[in-house]
C-alpha positions as CSV (number, residue, x, y, z in Angstrom):
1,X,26.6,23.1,32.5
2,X,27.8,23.6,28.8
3,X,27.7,20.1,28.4
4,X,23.6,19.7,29.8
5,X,22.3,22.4,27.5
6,X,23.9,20.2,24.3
7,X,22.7,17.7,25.2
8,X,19.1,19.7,25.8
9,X,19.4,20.9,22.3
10,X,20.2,17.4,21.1
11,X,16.9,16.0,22.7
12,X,15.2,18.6,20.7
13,X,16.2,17.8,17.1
14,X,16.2,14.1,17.5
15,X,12.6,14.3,19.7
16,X,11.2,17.3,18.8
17,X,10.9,16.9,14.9
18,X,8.1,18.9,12.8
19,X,5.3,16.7,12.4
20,X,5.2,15.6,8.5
21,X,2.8,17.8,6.2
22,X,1.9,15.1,4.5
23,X,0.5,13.1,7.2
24,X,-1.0,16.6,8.4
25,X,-2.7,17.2,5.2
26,X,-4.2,13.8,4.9
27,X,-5.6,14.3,8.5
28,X,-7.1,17.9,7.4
29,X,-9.2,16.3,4.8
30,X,-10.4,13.6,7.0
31,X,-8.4,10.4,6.0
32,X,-7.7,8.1,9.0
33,X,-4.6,6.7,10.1
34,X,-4.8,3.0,10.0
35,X,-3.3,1.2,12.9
36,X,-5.0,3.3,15.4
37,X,-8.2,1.9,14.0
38,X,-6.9,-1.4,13.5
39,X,-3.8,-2.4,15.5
40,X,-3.6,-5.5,13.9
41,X,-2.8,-4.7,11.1
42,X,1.4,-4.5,9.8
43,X,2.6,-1.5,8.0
44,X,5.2,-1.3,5.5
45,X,5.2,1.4,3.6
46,X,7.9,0.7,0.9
47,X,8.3,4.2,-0.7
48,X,9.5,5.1,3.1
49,X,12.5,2.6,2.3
50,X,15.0,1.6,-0.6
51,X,13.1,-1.7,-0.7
52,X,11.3,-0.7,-3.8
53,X,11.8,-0.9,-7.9
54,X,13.3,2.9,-7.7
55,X,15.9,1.9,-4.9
56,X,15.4,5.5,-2.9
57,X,12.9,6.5,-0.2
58,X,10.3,8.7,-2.3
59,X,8.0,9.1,0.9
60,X,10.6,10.6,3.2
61,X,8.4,11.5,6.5
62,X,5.8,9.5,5.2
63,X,5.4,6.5,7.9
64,X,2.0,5.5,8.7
65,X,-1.1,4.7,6.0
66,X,-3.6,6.8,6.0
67,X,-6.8,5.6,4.5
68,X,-10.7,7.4,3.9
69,X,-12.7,6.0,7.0
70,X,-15.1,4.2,4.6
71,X,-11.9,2.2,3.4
72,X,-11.0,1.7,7.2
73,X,-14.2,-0.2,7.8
74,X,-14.0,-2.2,4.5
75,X,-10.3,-3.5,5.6
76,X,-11.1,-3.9,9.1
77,X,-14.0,-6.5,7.9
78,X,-11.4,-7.6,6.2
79,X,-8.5,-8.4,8.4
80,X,-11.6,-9.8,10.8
81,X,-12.1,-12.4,7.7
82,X,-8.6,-12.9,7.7
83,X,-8.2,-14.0,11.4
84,X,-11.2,-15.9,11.6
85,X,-10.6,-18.4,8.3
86,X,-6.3,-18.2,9.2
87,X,-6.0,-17.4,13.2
88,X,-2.3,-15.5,13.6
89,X,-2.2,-14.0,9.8
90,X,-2.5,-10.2,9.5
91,X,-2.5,-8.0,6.7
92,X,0.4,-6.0,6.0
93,X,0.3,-3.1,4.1
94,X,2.9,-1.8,1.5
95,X,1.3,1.6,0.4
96,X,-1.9,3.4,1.0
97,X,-2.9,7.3,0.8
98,X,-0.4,8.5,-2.0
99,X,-0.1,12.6,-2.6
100,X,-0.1,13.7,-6.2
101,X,3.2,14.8,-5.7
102,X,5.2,11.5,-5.2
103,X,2.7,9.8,-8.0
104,X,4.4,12.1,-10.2
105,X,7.7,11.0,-8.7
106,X,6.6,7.4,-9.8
107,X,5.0,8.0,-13.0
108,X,8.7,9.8,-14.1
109,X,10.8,6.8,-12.8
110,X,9.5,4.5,-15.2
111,X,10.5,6.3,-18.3
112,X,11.7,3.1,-20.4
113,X,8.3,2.2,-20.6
114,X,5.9,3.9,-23.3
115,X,3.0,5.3,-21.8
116,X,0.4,2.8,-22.4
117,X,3.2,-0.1,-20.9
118,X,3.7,2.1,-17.7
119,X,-0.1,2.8,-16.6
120,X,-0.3,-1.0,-16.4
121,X,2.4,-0.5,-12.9
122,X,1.9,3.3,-12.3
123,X,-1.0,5.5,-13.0
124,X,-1.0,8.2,-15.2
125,X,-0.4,11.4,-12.7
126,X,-3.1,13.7,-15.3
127,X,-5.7,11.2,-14.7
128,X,-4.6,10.5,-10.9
129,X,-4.5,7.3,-9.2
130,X,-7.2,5.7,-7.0
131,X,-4.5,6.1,-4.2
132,X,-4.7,9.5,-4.5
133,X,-7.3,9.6,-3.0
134,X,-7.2,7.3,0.1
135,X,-9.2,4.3,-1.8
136,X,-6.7,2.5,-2.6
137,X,-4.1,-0.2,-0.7
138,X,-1.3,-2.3,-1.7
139,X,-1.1,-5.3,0.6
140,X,0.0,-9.0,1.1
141,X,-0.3,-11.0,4.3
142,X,2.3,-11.9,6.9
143,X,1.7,-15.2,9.4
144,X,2.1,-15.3,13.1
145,X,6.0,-14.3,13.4
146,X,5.0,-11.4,11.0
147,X,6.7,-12.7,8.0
148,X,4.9,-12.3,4.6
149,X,3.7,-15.2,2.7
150,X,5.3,-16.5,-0.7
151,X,3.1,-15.0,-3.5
152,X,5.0,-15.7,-5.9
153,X,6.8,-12.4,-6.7
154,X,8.2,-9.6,-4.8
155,X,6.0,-6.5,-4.2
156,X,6.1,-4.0,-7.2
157,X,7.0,-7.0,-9.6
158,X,6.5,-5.9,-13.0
159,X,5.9,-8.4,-15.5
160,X,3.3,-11.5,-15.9
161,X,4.3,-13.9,-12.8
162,X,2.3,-10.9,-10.9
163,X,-1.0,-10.7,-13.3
164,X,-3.9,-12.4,-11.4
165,X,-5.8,-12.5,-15.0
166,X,-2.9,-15.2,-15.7
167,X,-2.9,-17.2,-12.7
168,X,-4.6,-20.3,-13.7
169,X,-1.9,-20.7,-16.9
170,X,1.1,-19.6,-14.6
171,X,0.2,-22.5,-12.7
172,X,0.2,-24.8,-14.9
173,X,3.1,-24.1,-16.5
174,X,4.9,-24.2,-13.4
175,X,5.9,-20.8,-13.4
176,X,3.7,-20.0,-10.4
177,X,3.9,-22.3,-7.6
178,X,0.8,-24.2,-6.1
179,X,1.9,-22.4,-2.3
180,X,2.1,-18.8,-4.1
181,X,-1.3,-19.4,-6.0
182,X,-2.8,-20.3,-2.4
183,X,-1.3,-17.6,-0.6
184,X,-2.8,-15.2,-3.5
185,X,-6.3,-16.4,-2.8
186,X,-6.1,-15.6,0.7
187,X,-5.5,-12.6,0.5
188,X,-8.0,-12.2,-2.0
189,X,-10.9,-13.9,-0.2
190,X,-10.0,-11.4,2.8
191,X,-10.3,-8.0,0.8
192,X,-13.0,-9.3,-2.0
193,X,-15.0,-10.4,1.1
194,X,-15.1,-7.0,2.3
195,X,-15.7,-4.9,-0.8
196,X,-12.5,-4.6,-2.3
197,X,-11.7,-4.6,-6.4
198,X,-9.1,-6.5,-7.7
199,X,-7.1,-6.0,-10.1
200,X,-5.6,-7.3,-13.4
201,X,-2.2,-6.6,-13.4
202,X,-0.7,-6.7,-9.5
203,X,-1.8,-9.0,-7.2
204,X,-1.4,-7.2,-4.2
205,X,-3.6,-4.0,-5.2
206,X,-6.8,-3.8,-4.5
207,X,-10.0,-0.6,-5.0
208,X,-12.1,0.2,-2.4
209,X,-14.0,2.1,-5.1
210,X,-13.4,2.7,-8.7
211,X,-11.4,6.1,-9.9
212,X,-14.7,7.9,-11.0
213,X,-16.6,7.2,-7.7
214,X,-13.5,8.1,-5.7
215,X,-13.1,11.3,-7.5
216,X,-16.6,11.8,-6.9
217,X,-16.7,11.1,-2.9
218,X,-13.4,12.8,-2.3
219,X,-10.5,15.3,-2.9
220,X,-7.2,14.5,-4.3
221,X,-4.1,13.9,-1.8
222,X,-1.6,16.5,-2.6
């Protein structure tokens, strides 16, 4: 009997968890969670893992992307120009919906780097980022088995290879293969064909909206 009601408590903890606040919050003000709008689309979010340039999960119970529901519609067009040009590929996002609090976390990692060097990678926390406010993705695309394409460089690459505005001389020189360059435009096509903004420093971010019209339609994620 001893033995049931451990096991009972054990079921608890492991099943019965505290829904994340963060995830609640973003819900509150309205933001949608993607994959229930679009199931297929991947998620990925790589501040929920080590896979990421500070080596530590900063999202914690963070899991799913949340987006604004206007966003939703622009990257469901989009995954729909994605499967009709490239039947199999999906889009699989890396980060979406960010709260103030862990763009702080960010923006404080990446100390070596003077403050006009760092808002190139990580926006200045003062003047928040466009994620901050659900309008914002970071993406890449994955084929049928799921795996994502070569583009060239890693996800939170920071440095030239991953400048789109350098593309066409990275290519030549040979520094940027033909493969990754194709890949690249993809993607591109996908989100630029629904609405979205590149752009010039990451190729795997993209606007829904720019920072003063999304600080005009919405509240900050906190």
């Amino acid at each position: 009997m001893r033995l049931f009601w451990v096991l009972c408590l054990l079921s608890v903890r492991v099943f019965g968890q505290n829904p994340c606040s963060f995830e609640q919050e973003m819900q509150k003000q309205g933001l949608l969670e993607v994959r229930a709008h679009i199931p297929e689309v991947l998620v990925e979010l790589k501040y929920a893992t080590t896979d990421n340039f500070m080596g530590k999960d900063v999202y914690g119970c963070l899991k799913r992307a949340f987006l604004q529901p206007e966003v939703v519609t622009k990257l469901k067009r989009a995954q729909a120009h994605l499967s009709k040009a490239h039947p199999g590929y999906r889009l699989l996002i890396y980060d979406a919906a960010r709260p103030l609090s862990k763009q702080w976390e960010l923006w404080n990692t990446l100390t070596k780097y003077p403050p006009s060097e760092r808002q190139k990678y990580v926006a200045d926390p003062r003047e928040h980022s466009i994620h901050n406010y659900g309008s914002a993705i970071d993406l890449t695309v994955a084929d049928v088995s799921g795996k994502p394409l070569d583009m060239g460089t890693p996800y939170d690459f920071f440095g030239e290879l991953a400048y789109p505005s350098r593309e066409k001389e990275l290519l030549a020189s040979g520094k940027l293969s033909q493969r990754a360059y194709q890949n690249r435009l993809i993607l591109r096509d996908a989100m630029v064909s629904a609405g979205f903004m590149r752009i010039e420093f990451e190729w795997w971010h993209f606007n829904a909206f720019s920072r003063s019209e999304a600080k005009r339609r919405y509240q900050v994620v906190r």
